[in-house]
C-alpha positions in Angstrom: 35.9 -85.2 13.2 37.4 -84.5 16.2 40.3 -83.0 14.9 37.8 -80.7 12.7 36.4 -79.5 16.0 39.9 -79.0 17.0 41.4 -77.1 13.8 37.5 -74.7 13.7 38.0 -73.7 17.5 41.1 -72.9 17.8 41.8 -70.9 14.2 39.5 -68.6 14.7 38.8 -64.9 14.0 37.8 -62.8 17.0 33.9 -62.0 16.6 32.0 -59.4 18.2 29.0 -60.0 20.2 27.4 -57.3 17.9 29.6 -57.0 15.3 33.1 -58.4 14.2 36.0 -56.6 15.7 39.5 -57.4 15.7 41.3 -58.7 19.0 43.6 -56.6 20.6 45.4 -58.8 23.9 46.8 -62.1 24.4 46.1 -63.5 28.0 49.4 -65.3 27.2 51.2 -62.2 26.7 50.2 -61.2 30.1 47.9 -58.8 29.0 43.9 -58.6 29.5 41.0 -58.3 26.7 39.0 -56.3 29.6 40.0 -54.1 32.3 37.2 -55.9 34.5 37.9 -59.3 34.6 41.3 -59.7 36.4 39.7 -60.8 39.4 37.0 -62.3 38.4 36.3 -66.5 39.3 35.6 -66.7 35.4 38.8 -65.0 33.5 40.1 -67.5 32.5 37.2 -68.6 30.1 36.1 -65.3 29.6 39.8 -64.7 28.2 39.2 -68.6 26.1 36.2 -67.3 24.5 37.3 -64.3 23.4 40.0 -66.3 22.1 37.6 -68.5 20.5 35.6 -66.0 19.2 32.7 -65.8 21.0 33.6 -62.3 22.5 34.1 -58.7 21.4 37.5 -57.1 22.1 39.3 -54.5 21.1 40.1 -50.7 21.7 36.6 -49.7 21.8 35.7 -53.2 24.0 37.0 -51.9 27.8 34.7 -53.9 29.8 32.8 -57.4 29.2 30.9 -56.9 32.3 30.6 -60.1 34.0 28.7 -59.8 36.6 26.0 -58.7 34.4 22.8 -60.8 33.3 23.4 -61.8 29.8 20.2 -60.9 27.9 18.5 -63.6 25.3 20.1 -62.4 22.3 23.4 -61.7 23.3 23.0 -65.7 24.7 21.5 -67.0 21.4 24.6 -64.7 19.5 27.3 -66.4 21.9 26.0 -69.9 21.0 25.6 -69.0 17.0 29.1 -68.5 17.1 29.8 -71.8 19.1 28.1 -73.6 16.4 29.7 -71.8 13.4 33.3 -71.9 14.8 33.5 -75.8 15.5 30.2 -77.1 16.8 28.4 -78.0 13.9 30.4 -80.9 13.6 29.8 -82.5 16.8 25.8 -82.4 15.5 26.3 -82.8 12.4 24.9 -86.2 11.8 21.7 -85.0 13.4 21.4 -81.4 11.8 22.1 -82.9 8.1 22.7 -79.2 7.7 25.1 -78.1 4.3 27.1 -75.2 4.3 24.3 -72.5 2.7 22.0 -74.1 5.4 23.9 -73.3 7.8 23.8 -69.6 7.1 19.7 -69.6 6.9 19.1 -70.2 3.4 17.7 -73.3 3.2 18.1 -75.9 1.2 16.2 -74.1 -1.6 14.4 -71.0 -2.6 12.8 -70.2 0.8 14.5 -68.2 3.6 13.2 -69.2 7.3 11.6 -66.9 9.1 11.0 -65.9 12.6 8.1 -66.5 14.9 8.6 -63.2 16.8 7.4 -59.5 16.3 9.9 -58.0 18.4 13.2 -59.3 16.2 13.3 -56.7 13.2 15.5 -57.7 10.1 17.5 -54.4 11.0 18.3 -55.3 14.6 22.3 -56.9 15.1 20.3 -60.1 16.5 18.4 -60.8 13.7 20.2 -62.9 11.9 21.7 -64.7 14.9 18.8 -65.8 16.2 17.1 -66.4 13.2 20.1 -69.1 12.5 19.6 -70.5 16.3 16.0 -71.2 15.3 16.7 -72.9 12.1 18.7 -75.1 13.4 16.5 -76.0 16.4 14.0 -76.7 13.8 16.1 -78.9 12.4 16.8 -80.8 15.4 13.0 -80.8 17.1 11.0 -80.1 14.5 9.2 -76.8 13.0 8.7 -73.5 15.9 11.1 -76.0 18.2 12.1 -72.3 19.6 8.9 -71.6 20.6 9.3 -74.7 23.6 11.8 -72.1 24.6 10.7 -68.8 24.2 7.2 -68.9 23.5 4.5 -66.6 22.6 4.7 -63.6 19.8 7.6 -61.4 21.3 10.7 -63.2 22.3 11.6 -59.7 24.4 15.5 -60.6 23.4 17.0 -57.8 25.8 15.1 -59.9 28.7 17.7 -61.7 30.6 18.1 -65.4 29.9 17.2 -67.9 32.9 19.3 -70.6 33.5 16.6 -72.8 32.6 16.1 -71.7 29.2 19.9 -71.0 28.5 20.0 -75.1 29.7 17.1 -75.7 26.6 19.4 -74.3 24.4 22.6 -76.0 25.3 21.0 -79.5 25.4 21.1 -79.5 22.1 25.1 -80.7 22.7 23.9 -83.5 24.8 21.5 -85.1 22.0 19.4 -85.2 24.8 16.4 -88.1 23.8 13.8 -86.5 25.9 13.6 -81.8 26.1 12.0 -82.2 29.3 15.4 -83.5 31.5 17.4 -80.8 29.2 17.7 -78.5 32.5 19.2 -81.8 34.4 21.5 -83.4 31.6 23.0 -79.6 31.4 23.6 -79.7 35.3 25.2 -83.1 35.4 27.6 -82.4 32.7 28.6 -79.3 34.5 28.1 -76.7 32.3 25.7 -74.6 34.3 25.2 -74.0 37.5 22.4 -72.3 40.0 19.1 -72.5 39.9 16.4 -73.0 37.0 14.3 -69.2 38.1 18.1 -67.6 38.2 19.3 -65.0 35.6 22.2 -66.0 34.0 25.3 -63.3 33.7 27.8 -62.9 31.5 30.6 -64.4 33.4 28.6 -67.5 33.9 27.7 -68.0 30.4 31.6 -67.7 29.0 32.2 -70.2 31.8 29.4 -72.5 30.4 30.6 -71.9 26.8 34.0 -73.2 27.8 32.7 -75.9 29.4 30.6 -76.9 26.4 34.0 -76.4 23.9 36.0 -78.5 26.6 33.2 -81.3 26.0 33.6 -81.1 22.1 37.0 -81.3 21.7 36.6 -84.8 23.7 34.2 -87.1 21.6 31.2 -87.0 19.4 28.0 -87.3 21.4 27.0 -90.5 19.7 30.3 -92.1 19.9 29.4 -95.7 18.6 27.5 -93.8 15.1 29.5 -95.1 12.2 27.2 -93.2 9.2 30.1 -93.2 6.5 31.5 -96.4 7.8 34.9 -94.7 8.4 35.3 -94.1 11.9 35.9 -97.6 13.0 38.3 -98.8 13.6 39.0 -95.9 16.0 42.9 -95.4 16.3 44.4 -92.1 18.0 44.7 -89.2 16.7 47.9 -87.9 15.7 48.2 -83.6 16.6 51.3 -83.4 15.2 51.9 -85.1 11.7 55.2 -83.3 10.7 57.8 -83.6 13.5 61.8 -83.4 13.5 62.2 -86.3 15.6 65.1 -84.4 17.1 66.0 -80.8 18.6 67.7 -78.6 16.4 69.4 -75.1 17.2 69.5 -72.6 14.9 73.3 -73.4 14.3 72.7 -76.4 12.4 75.2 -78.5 10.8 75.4 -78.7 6.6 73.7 -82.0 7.6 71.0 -81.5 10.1 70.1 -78.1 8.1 69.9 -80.6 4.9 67.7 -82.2 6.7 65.9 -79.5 8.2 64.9 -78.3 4.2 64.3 -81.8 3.3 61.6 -81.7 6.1 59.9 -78.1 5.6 59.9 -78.9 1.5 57.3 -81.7 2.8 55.5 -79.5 5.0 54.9 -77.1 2.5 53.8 -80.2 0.1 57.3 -78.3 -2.0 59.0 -82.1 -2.3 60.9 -82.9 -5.6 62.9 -85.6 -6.3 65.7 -83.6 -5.6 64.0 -84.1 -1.6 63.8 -87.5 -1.1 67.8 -88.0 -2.4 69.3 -85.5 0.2 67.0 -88.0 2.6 68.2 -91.5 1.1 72.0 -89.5 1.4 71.3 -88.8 5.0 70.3 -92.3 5.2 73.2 -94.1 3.8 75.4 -91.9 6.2 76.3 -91.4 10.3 73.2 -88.9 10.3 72.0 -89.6 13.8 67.9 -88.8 13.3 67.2 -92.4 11.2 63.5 -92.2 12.6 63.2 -88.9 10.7 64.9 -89.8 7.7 63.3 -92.8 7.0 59.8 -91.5 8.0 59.8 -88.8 5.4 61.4 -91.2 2.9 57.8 -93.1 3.4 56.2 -90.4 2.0 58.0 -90.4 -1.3 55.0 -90.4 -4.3 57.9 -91.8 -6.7 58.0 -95.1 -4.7 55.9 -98.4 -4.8 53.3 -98.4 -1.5 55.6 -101.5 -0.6 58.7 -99.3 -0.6 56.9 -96.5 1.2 55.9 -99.4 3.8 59.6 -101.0 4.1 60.8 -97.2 5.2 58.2 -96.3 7.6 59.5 -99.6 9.3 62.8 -98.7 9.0 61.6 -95.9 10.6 60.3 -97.9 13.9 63.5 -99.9 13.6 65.5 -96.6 14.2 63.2 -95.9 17.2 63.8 -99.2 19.1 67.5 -99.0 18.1 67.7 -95.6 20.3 67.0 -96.7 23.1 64.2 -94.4 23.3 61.0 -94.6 25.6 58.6 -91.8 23.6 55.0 -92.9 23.7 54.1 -90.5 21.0 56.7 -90.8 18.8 55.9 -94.5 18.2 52.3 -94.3 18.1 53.1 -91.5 15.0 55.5 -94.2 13.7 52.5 -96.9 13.8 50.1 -94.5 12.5 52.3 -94.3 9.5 52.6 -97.7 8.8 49.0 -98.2 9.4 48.2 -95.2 6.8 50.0 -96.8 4.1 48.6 -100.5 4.8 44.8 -98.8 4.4 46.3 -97.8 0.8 47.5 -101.0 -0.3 44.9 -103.6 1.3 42.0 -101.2 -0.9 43.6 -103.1 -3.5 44.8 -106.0 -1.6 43.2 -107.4 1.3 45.8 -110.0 2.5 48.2 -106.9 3.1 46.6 -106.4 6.5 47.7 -109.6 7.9 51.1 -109.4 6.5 51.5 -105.9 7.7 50.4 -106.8 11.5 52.2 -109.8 11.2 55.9 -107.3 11.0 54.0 -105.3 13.6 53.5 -107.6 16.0 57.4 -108.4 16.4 57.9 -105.5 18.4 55.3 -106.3 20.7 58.9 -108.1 22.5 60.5 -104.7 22.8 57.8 -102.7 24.9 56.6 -103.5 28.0 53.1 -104.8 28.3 50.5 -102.3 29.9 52.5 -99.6 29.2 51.8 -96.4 26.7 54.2 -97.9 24.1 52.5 -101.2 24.3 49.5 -99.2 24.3 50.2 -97.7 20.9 51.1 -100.9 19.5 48.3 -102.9 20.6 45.7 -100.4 19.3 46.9 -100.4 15.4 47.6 -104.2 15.6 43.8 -105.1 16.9 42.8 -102.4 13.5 44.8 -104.7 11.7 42.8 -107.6 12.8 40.0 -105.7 11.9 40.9 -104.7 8.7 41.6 -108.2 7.8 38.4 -109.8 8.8 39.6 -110.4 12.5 37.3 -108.9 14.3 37.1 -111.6 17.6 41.2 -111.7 18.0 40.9 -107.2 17.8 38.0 -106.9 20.1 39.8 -109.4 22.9 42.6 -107.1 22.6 40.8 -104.0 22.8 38.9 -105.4 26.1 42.4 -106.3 27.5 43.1 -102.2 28.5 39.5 -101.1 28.0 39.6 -99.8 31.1 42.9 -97.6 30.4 43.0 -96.5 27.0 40.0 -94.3 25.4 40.2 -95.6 21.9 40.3 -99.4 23.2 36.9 -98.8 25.4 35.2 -97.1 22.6 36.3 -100.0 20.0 35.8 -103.1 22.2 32.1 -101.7 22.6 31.5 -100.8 19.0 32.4 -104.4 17.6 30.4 -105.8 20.9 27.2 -103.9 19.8 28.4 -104.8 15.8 27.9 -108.2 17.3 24.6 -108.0 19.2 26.3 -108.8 22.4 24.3 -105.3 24.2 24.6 -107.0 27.0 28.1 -107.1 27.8 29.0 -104.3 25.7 26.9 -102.4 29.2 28.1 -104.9 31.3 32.2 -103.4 30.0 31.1 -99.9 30.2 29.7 -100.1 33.5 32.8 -101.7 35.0 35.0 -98.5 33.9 35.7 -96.4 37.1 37.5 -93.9 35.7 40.4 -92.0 37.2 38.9 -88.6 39.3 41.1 -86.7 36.7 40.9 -88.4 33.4 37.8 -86.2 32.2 37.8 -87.8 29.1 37.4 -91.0 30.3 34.7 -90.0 32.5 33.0 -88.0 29.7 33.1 -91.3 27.4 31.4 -93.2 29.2 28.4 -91.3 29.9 28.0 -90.8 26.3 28.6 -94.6 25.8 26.0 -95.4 28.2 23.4 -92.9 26.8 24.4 -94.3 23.3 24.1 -97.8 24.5 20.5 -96.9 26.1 19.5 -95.9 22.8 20.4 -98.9 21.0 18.7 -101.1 23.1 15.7 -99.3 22.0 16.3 -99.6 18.2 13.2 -102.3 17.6 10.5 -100.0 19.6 11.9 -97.0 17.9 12.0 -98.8 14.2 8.5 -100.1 15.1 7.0 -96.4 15.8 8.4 -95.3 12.6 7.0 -97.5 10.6 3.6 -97.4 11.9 3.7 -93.8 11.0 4.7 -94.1 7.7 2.2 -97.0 7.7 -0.5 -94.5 8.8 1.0 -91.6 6.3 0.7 -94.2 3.5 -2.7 -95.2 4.6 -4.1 -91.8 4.7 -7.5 -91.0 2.0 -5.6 -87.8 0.9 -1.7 -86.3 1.6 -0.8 -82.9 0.1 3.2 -82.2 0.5 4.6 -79.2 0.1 8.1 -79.7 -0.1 11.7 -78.0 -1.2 14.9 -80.3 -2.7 18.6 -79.6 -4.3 19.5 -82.5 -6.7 22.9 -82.5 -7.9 22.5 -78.6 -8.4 19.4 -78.6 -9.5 16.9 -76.7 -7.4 13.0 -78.0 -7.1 9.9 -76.5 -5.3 6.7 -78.4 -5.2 3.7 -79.1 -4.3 2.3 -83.3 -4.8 -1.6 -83.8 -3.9 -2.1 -87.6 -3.4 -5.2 -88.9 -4.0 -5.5 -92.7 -2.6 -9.0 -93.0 -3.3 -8.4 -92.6 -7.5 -4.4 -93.7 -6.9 -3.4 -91.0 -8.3 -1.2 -88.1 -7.7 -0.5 -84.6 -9.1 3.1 -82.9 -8.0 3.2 -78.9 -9.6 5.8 -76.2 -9.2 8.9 -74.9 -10.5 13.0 -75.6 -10.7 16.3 -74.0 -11.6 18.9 -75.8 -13.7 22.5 -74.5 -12.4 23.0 -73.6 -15.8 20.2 -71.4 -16.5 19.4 -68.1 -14.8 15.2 -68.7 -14.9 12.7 -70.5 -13.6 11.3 -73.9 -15.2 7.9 -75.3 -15.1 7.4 -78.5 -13.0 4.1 -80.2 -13.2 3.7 -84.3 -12.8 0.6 -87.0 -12.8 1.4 -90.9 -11.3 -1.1 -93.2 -11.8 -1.0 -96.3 -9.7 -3.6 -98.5 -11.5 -1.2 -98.4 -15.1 1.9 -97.8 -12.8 2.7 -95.1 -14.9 3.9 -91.5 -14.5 3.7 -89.0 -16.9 6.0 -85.9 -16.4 5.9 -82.6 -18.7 8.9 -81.7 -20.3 10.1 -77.9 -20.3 12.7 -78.2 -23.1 10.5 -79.6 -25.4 7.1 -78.6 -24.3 5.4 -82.0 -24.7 4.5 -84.7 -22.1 6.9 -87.7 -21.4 5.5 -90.9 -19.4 7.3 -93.6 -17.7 7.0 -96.5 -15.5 6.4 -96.0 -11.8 8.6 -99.1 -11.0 11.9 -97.7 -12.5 14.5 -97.2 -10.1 17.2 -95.1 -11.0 18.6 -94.0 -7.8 19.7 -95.9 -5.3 17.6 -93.7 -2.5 15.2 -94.6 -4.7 15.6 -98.4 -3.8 15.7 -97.8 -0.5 13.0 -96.0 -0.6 10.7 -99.7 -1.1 12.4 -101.3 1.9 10.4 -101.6 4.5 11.7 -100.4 8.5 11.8 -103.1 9.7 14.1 -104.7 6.7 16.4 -101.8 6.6 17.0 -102.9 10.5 17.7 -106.1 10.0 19.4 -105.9 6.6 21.2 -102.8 6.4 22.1 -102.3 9.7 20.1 -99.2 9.7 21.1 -96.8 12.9 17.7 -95.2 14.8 17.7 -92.3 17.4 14.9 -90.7 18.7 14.1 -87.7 20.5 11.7 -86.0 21.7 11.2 -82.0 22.1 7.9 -80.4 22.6 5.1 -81.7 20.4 7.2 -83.5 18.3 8.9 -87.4 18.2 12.0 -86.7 15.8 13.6 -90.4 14.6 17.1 -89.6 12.6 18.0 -93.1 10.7 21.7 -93.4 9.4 22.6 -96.5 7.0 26.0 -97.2 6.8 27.3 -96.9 3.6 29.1 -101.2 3.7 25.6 -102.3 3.4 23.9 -100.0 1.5 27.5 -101.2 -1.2 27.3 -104.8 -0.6 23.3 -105.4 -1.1 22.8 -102.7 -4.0 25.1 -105.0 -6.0 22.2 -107.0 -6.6 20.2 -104.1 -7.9 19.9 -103.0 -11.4 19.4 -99.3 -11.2 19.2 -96.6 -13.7 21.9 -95.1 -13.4 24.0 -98.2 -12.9 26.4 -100.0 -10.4 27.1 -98.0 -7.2 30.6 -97.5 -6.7 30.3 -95.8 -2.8 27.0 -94.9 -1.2 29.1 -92.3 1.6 25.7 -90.8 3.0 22.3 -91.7 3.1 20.4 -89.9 6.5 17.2 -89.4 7.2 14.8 -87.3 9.9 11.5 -87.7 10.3 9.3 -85.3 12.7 6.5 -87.3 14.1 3.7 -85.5 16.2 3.8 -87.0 19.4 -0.3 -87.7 19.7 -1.9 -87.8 16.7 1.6 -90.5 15.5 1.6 -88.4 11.9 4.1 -87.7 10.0 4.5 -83.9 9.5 7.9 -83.5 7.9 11.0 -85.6 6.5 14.4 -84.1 5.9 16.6 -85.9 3.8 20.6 -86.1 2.8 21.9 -88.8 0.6 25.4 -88.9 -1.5 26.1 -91.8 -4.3 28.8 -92.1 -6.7 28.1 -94.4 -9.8 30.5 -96.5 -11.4 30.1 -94.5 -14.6 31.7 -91.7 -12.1 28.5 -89.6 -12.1 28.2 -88.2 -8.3 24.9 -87.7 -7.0 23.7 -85.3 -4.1 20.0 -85.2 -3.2 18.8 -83.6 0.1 15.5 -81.6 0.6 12.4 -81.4 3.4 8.9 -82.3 3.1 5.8 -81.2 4.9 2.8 -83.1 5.2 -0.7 -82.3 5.7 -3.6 -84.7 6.0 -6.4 -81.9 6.0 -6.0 -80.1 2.8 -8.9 -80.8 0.1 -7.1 -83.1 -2.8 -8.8 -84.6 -5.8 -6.6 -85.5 -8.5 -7.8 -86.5 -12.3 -5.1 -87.3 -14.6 -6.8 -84.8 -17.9 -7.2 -86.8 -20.8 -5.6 -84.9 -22.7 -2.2 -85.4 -21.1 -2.4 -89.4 -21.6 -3.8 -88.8 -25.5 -0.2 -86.7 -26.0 1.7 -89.3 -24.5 0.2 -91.8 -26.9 0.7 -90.1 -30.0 
């Protein structure tokens, strides 16, 4: 994820605060985007976010003005392009936002709309702002920009206060409560000043640096595991495809050999012929071994155990130089790691072999030092990776204190373990150095993570009372929007408790039909039967209510407080404005290991990657007003479903629903 955040901000095209325009300087070449800025306290990030694409420059962009108050709209346009050019991901798992949603379409046949009469379709901030507010929604709930802006004219060429431009940036800080956005901003540093002051334009590029600073470190819940694949936690590699040696552009028939050998890799143009100039270079005097036999790992033609035997030839050739490069050998480990995650899929016991051939050069390195370091981390994943969880998290406590990855690993398997407690008790006992920022960044976000999972029974309990109260409710209509594996669906379900029955109308699109289809549905609880109309064949179908097909489906019956303690469901909860918001994340290894006793539908569940949902609670009356979902499942059969959609609830409208006779007379016949 983090190196997603990476690759987004720092590829980017330069973007116009009004429109896109191409870049015309480099700061690095010496030269200026603005002729105003060169002695101004913020050129350097003004420079970064032109660079990142926040910023217009070119030959009709002199001047950026920074000492100028930054109206709304230019603010609410600086932070759309944060979020497009590398912030989504850092929010992602509490946005559930897909790529079409992301550019204010939806997740069906509606477009959202503004709250505002002063932002006209034909105005450059439009479409901005309309995306800002869509994804607020998302977060807090429906109008959630209104808690910022309120009233019928958002007056976008008003300058922005510090106060609401802090609003807007909490969003970053998963902030559990809108009302201490303005002092979570100010202790992370990203504004400063007063709440009444006007924000200018050289302040706000210094707080969007800032803010891209703070995603490139971590993910603001850094203990969430949704997909299950982000622990273990080993370092990230930047540089995947070194030479392992300097080369001059007067290169030997060897060491330019080699040089091809290494860019035909690169540029994923490998043959066979490849990997024999390699295992030539190999056999002879070539002095870069660690090269040779690291790209003789990657060889598709060879057995995962060959590829394995290689990348340890590889840390052989490393120790045999004599060499003290930190970086190198955590690459080198990485490697051998990478190919033991391919092989224990299939064969578990790899893992402790594998660490087991590690662990010898534990002898060679120093202990406490970065090579150790590098070592010690992919040795305790090992452990991890082959069920030795208490032997990795007593090494990972051993340099806590020093090592990023170690800290955030030691209190992930503390908290897998219920041991709360002491995961706090570890976090609070890191004093980080005054200049490792990272370090000092983790673990505030480890403590506010940690606070929130202390929390997880009062927040499960408050969810299910309102889906208690929802359920128990005389009469629910829900108008509601959905994409199922392509298919399109908008609706409308009136439920009637009294008769226990329901009726859902509307309309859908097949992705392989241009038109509109009828939708109209009955469920009667009594006969726990459903009877559903069928378009192609204009007659009426019926079923029984307790078939589950899906696996959300299934999930769906489990009760909150089950899904806790059985599934290891995840709860966070916010709130902003009028509205509670719970997100709930089940991690995919349970959802696998306990549908295995299911009999679905559509059969055994080969990997459940995603199942997330948000539900928006108004704060006093405790009702449920609207649930956004994402789920992912792949089948054993190989069929690949995606389901997400949003519902709205209201408890007022007038619903009586009789299933017509006539419907259940068709059925019979």
């Amino acid at each position: 994820m983090q190196k997603q955040i990476k690759m987004s901000l720092c590829g980017l095209l330069v973007t116009s605060m009004l429109v896109i325009t191409p870049g015309f300087a480099s700061a690095a070449g010496g030269f200026l985007p603005y002729d105003d800025i060169s002695k101004h306290w913020a050129r350097g990030s003004i420079v970064r976010g032109v660079e990142a694409g926040l910023f217009a420059a070119g030959s009709s962009v002199r001047h950026f003005y920074p000492n100028r108050e930054m109206t709304r709209a230019e603010f609410l346009a600086m932070l759309d392009r944060l979020y497009n050019n590398g912030g989504q991901y850092s929010i992602y798992p509490l946005t559930l936002l897909s790529e079409h949603a992301q550019m204010s379409k939806g997740e069906g046949f509606d477009e959202p709309y503004l709250p505002y009469k002063d932002v006209d379709r034909l105005t450059w901030w439009y479409r901005p702002i309309l995306r800002v507010s869509y994804l607020l929604d998302r977060l807090y709930g429906p109008g959630a920009i209104q808690e910022v802006f309120p009233g019928e004219k958002m007056n976008p060429t008003q300058a922005i206060s510090q106060e609401e431009a802090a609003k807007l940036l909490a969003l970053y800080t998963a902030t559990t409560d809108s009302g201490k956005a303005w002092d979570e901003v100010k202790a992370w540093g990203w504004l400063e000043g007063e709440k009444n002051d006007k924000l200018k334009r050289g302040e706000a590029a210094a707080a969007a640096d800032r803010l891209i600073d703070f995603l490139l470190q971590d993910q603001i819940l850094p203990l969430l595991d949704y997909d299950s694949q982000k622990f273990p936690m080993v370092p990230e590699i930047q540089d995947m495809f070194p030479l392992f040696a300097h080369y001059t552009e007067q290169k030997t028939p060897d060491e330019q050999a080699y040089f091809d050998a290494v860019s035909a890799i690169v540029n994923q143009m490998d043959s066979e012929e490849t990997y024999q100039v390699l295992r030539k270079l190999g056999s002879d005097s070539f002095p870069n071994q660690i090269g040779v036999h690291y790209y003789l790992s990657w060889d598709p033609t060879l057995e995962f155990a060959d590829n394995l035997d290689e990348a340890f030839l590889a840390i052989d050739a490393y120790f045999a130089d004599k060499m003290i490069l930190p970086e190198t050998l955590r690459l080198l480990c990485a490697n051998v790691y990478d190919i033991s995650l391919q092989m224990g899929s299939k064969k578990p016991k790899v893992y402790g072999e594998v660490q087991e051939r590690l662990a010898r050069y534990l002898e060679k390195v120093k202990k406490g030092s970065e090579e150790w370091e590098a070592l010690t981390l992919y040795l305790a994943a090992l452990d991890v990776k082959g069920g030795k969880v208490e032997e990795a998290l007593a090494s990972y406590q051993s340099f806590a204190a020093e090592n990023h990855e170690a800290l955030i690993n030691a209190v992930y398997y503390l908290t897998r373990q219920d041991r709360l407690d002491e995961a706090q008790e570890l976090v609070a006992s890191i004093k980080p150095y005054h200049k490792d920022t990272r370090m000092i960044q983790l673990v505030k976000l480890l403590q506010q993570d940690l606070d929130s999972m202390k929390e997880q029974s009062k927040i499960a309990l408050d969810l299910a009372y309102s889906l208690r109260k929802m359920e128990a409710a005389s009469t629910v209509q829900v108008k509601g929007e959905s994409v199922l594996s392509g298919y399109l669906f908008k609706y409308t379900q009136e439920i009637d408790r009294e008769r226990r029955a329901s009726r859902t109308t509307g309309y859908y699109q097949s992705p392989y039909k241009p038109i509109l289809d009828k939708m109209e549905s009955y469920t009667d609880e009594k006969s726990e039967r459903h009877y559903t109309y069928d378009s192609e064949s204009e007659k009426w179908v019926s079923g029984r209510t307790n078939k589950r097909d899906f696996l959300h489906e299934w999930v769906a019956t489990i009760s909150i407080k089950n899904r806790l303690n059985d599934l290891n469901a995840r709860y966070y909860k916010q709130t902003f404005g009028r509205y509670d918001v719970i997100t709930e994340w089940i991690p995919r290894t349970a959802l696998e290991e306990k549908s295995r006793e299911v009999s679905l539908g559509k059969g055994k569940i080969k990997v459940a990657p995603l199942y997330i949902n948000k539900y928006y609670i108004d704060r006093e009356s405790k009702e449920l007003v609207q649930h956004v979902w994402r789920y992912e499942e792949f089948y054993e059969n190989e069929e690949y479903v995606a389901y997400s959609g949003t519902d709205f609830y209201d408890y007022t409208a007038k619903v009586r629903v009789t299933i017509p006779e006539q419907v259940k007379n068709e059925v019979g016949r």
